[in-house]
C-alpha positions in Angstrom: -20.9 11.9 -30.5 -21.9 12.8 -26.8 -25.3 10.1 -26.5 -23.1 6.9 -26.9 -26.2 4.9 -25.4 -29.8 5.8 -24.8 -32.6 3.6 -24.3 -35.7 3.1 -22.1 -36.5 -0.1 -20.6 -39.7 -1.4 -19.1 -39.6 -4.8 -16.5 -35.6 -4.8 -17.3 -36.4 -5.5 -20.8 -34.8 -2.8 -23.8 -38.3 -1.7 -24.9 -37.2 1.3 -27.3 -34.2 3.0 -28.6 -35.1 6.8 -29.0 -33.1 9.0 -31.6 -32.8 11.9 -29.2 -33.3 13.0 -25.9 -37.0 14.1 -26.0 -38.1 11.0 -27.1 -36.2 9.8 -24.6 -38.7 12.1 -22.1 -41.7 11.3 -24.1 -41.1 7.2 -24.1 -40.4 7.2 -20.3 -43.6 9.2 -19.2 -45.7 7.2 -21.8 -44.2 3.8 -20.6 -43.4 4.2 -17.0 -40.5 2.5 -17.4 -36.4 3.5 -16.2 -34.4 5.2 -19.1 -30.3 5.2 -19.2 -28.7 7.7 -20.8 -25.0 7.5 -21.1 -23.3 10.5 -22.1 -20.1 11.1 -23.3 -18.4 14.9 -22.3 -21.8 16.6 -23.2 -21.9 20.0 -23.8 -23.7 22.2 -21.7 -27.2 22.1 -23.6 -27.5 18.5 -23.7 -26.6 18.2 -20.2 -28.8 21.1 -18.9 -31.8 19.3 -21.1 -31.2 16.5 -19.0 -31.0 18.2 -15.6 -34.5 20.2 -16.6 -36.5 16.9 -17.7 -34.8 14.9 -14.4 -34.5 18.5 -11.9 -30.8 18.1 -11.7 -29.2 19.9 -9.3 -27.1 22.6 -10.8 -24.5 22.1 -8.3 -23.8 18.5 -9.4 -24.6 19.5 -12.9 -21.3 22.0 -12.8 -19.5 19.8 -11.6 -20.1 17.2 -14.4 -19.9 19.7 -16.8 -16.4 21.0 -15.9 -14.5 17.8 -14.6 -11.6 16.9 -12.4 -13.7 16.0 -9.0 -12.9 13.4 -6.4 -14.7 10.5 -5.7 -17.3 11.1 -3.7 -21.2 10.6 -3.0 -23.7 13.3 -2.7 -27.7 13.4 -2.0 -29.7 16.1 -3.5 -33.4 15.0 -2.3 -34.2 11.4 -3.9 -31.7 11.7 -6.4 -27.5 10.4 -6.3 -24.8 12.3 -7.4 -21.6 9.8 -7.1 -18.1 10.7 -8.7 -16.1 8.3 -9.8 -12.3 7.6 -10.5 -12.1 4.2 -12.8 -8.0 4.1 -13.7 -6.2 1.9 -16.1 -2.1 1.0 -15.9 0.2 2.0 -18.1 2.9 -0.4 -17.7 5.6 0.9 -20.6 6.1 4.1 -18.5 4.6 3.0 -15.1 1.6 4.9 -14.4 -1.9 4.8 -13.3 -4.1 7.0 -15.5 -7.2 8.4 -14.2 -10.7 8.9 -15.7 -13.7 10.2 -13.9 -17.7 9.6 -14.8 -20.3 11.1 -12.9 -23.5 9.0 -12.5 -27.4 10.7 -11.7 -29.5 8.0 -10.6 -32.7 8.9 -9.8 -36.5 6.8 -9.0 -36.8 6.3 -13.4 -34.0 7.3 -14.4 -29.6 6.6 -14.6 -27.5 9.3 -16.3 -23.8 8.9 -16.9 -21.5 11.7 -18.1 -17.8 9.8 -18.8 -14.8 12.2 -19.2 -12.1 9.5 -20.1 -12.7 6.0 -22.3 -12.7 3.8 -19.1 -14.9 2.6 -17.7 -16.5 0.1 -20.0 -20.4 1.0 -19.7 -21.3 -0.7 -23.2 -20.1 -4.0 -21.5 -21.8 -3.2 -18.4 -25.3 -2.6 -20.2 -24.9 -5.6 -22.1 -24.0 -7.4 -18.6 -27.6 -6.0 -17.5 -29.5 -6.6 -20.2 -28.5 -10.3 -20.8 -30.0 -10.2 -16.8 -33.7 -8.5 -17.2 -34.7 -9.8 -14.0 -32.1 -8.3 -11.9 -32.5 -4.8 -14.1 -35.8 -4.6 -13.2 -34.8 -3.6 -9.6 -34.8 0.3 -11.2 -31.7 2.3 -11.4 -30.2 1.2 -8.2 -29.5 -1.9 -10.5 -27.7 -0.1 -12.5 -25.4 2.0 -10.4 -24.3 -1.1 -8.6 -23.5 -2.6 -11.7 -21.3 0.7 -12.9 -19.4 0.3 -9.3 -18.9 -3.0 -9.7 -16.9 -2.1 -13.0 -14.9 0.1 -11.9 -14.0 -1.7 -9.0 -12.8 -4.6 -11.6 -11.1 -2.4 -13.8 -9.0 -1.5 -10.3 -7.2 -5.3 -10.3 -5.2 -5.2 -13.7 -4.0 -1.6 -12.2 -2.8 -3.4 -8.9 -1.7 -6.5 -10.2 0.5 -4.0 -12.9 1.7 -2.0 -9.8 2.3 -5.3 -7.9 4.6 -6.9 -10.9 6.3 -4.0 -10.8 7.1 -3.6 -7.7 8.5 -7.4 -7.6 10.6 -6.5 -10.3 12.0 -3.6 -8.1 13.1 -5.9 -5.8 14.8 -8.2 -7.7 16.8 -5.6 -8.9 17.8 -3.9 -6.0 20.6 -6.3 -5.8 21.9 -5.6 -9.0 23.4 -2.3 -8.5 21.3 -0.5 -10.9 21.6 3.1 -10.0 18.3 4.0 -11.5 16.4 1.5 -9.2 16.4 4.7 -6.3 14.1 6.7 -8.7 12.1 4.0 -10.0 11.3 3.1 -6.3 10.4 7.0 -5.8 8.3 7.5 -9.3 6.5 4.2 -8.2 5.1 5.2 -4.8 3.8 8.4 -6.2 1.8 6.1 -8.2 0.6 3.8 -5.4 0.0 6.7 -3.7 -2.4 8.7 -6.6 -3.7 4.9 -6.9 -4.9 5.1 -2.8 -6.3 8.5 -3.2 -8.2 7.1 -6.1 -9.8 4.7 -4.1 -9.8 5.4 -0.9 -13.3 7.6 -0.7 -15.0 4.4 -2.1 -15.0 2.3 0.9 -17.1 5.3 2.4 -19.1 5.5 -0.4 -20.3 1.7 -0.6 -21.4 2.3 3.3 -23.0 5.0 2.8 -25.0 3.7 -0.1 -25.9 0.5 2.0 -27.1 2.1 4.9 -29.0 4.7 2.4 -31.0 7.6 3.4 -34.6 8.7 4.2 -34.8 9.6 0.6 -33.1 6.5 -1.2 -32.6 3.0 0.3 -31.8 -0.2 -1.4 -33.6 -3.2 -1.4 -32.0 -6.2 0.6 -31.2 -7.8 -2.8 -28.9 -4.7 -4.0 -27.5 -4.4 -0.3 -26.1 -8.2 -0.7 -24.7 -6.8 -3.9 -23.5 -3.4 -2.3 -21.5 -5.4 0.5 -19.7 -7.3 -2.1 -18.4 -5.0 -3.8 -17.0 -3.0 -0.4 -15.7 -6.2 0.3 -13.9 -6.0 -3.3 -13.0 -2.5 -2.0 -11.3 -3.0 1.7 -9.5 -6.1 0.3 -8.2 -3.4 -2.9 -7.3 -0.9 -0.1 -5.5 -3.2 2.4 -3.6 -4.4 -0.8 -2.4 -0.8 -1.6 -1.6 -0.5 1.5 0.8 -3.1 1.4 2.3 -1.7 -1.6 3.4 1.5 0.0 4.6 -0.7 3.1 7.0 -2.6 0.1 8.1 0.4 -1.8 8.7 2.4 1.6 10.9 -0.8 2.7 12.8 -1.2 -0.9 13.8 2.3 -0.5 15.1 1.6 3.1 16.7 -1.4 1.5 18.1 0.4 -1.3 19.7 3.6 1.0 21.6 1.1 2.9 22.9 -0.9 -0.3 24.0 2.4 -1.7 25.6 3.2 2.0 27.6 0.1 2.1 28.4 0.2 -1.6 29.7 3.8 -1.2 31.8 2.4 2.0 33.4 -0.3 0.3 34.6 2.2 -1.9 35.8 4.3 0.4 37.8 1.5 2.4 39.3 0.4 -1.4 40.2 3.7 -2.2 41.8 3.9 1.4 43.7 0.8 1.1 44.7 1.8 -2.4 45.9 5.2 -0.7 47.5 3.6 1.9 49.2 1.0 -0.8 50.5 4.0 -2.5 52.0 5.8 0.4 53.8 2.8 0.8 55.3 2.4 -1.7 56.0 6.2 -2.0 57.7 5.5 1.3 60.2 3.1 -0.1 61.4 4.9 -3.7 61.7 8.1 -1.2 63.9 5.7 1.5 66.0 3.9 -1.7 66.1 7.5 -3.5 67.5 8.9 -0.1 70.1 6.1 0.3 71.2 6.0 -3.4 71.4 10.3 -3.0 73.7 10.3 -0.2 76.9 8.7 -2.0 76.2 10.8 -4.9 76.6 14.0 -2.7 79.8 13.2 -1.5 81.1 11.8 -5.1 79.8 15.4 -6.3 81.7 16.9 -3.4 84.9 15.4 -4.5 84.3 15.9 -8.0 84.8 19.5 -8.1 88.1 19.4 -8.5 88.7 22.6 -6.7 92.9 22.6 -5.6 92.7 23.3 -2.1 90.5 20.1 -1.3 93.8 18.5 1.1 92.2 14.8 0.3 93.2 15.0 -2.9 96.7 15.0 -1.7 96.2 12.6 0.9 96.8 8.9 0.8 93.7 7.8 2.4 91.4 10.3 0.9 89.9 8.1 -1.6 89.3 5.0 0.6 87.3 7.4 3.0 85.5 8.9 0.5 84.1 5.4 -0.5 83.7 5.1 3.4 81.9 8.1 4.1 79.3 6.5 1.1 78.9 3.1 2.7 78.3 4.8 5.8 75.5 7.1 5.2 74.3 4.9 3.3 73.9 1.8 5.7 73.2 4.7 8.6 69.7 5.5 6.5 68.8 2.2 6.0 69.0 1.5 9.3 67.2 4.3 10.1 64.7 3.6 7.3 64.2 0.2 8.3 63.7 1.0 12.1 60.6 3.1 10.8 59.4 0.1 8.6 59.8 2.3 5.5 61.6 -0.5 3.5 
């Protein structure tokens, strides 16, 4: 169902609720009233039906039709053309969605063509309706009331970004390794979010200071203002979110620095342990080897050897051990192996 909403209304008061579009035409010449049309991705016809009863542009009629425009406001004579970005958070996987409606207001007439669910329009006629008084100030009325939706509809997305980012830093502490890309997928969000809104601080001014063609009243300016006060406050606050983020991933590379340097040292001091004690098996090893040599010496048994034969041979065999022996300890010890 593209027509979601459509109704003419006459001194801010609902006066009919026509079936179809040319009754919608009809009831607004015969009354004189300001009808609202809210569309949902039209199709082409029902759109171009629009732009031929209102004279549409066909530029800003495209660009409705096809989608996936930045915010932004254009004038085309005495009628507005203003593209909108409303977003909503999704906080189980951490990102902003975006949904765009494009909003024709004209001297009699508002049209709005939404591509995504948000924003809320049924709550923001209903909002209008319950307040005739203030509807009866035409169509401006009504696209300051659509702005300041979609401007509301942009806290729950900070205040989601801004829990998550305190969670970021409470765990960057922790030693979680998967805080480094949490910290990176979140500023691409902040970042899409400040696109998003950044053009509407431009926007609201140039819809208070108006045109030759289209200015507000003095009431709707008070109105304007607030909601550009919403915006600046929303921007300064995103701001501040890319300032946090950009200093959590400082935070974070020196963490992972000092981590990976304490590592280092321990696996240094665990090499160093372990040359050590290679040092003293090599320097006992030695010592123990060198009375085996000569014991294998003497234990070939080979008949020529004269020590056999010689009274003193076997006391300086055991000698000769002791000796080299003591002589590499000593020299092992001067050297601080053992």
């Amino acid at each position: 169902m593209t027509i979601v909403d459509n109704a003419v209304y006459v001194d801010g008061r609902r006066t009919a609720d026509p079936e179809g579009l040319e009754e919608t035409y009809f009831l607004l010449r015969q009354r004189e009233g300001m009808a609202w049309i809210g569309l949902y991705r039209p199709d082409a016809h029902e759109l171009r039906s629009v732009a031929d009863e209102f004279d549409l542009s066909h530029l800003a009629v495209e660009d409705a039709l096809t989608g996936h425009q930045r915010a932004k406001l254009e004038h085309y004579g005495d009628t507005l053309f203003l593209v909108l970005r409303p977003a909503r958070y999704l906080d189980d996987v951490e990102k902003v969605e975006f949904g765009e409606i494009h909003v024709f207001v004209g001297q009699d007439f508002v049209v709005t063509v939404r591509h995504a669910e948000s924003p809320d329009l049924a709550r923001v006629r209903r909002r209008m309706e319950g307040e005739p008084d203030f509807l009866a100030l035409g169509p401006d009325a009504v696209l300051y009331a659509i702005l300041d939706q979609v401007v509301d509809e942009y806290e729950p997305v900070a205040a989601g970004l801004e829990n998550d980012i305190d969670e970021i830093e409470d765990d960057l502490f922790s030693g979680d390794p998967d805080v480094s890309r949490r910290i990176y997928e979140l500023s691409r969000q902040v970042i899409m979010f400040q696109r998003g809104t950044s053009p509407l601080a431009g926007i609201m001014q140039a819809l208070i200071t108006g045109s030759h063609e289209h200015r507000p009243g003095p009431e709707l300016q008070d109105h304007l203002r607030d909601v550009l006060d919403h915006v600046l406050r929303l921007g300064e606050r995103t701001a501040s979110f890319r300032a946090l983020l950009q200093n959590a991933l400082t935070v974070n590379a020196a963490l992972v620095a000092q981590r990976q340097n304490d590592e280092m040292r321990r696996l240094t001091e665990s090499s160093f342990a372990q040359s050590e004690q290679v040092k003293r098996i090599s320097s006992w090893a030695a010592i123990l080897f060198a009375p085996t040599l000569v014991g294998t010496i003497y234990g070939m048994n080979f008949r020529t050897m004269p020590e056999l034969d010689w009274i003193f041979g076997y006391p300086m065999a055991l000698g000769l051990m002791a000796a080299m022996g003591v002589a590499l300890y000593a020299a092992f010890r001067h050297n601080k192996w053992i």
